[in-house]
C-alpha positions in Angstrom: 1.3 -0.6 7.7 2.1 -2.5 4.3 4.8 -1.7 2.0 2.1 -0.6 -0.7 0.7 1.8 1.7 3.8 3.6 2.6 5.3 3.8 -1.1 1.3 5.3 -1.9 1.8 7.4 1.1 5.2 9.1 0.0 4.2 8.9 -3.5 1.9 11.5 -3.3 4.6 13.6 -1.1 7.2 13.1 -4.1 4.2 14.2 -6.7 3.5 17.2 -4.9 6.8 18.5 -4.4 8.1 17.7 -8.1 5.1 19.8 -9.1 5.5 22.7 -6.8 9.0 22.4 -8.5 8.1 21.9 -12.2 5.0 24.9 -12.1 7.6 26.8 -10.8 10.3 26.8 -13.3 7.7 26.4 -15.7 6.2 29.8 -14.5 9.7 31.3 -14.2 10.9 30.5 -18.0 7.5 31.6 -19.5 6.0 33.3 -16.8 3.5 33.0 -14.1 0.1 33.8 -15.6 0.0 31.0 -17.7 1.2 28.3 -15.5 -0.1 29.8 -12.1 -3.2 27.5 -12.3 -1.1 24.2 -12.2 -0.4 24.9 -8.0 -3.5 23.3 -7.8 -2.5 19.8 -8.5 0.3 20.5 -6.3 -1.9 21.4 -3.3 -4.2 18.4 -4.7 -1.3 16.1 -4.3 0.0 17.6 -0.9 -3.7 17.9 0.8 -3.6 13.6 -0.4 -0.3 12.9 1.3 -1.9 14.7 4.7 -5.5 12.9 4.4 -4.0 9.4 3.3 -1.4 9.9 6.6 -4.7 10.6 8.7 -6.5 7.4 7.3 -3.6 5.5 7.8 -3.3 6.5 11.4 -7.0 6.0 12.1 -6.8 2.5 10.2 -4.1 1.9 13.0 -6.0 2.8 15.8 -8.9 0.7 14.7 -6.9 -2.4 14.2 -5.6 -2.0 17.5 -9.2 -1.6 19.0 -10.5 -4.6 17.4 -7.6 -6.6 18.7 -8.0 -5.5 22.0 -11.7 -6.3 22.1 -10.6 -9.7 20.9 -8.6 -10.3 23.9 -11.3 -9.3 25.7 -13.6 -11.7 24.5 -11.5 -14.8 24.7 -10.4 -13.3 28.6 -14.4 -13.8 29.1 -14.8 -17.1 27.3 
């Protein structure tokens, strides 16, 4: 996995904690039904972290399929 993937990866984990964070002192300083709407883009940013570790981890997989089917083919040859 390249660098850029794994800073993009954590990225989105720093993003959706510093929001969860911000909406909530946000919420507590002016109160919660104006900012209550903004745990969205938290959850946004969280669900991204989780589907961009999955894609990562099936990109993985896949490399390591095609390179075993390379092998195979050069075993046959």
């Amino acid at each position: 996995m390249g660098i850029y993937n794994k800073v993009m990866l954590y990225f989105w984990l720093v993003m959706a904690i510093f929001i969860f964070v911000a909406v909530t002192v946000m919420g507590l300083k002016s109160g919660f039904e104006r900012w209550y709407h903004f745990y969205l883009f938290g959850g946004i940013s969280l669900l991204m972290f989780f589907v961009r570790k999955w894609m990562l981890k099936r990109m993985e997989k896949h490399m390591l399929f095609l390179e075993e089917q390379k092998r195979q083919a050069e075993n046959k040859a």
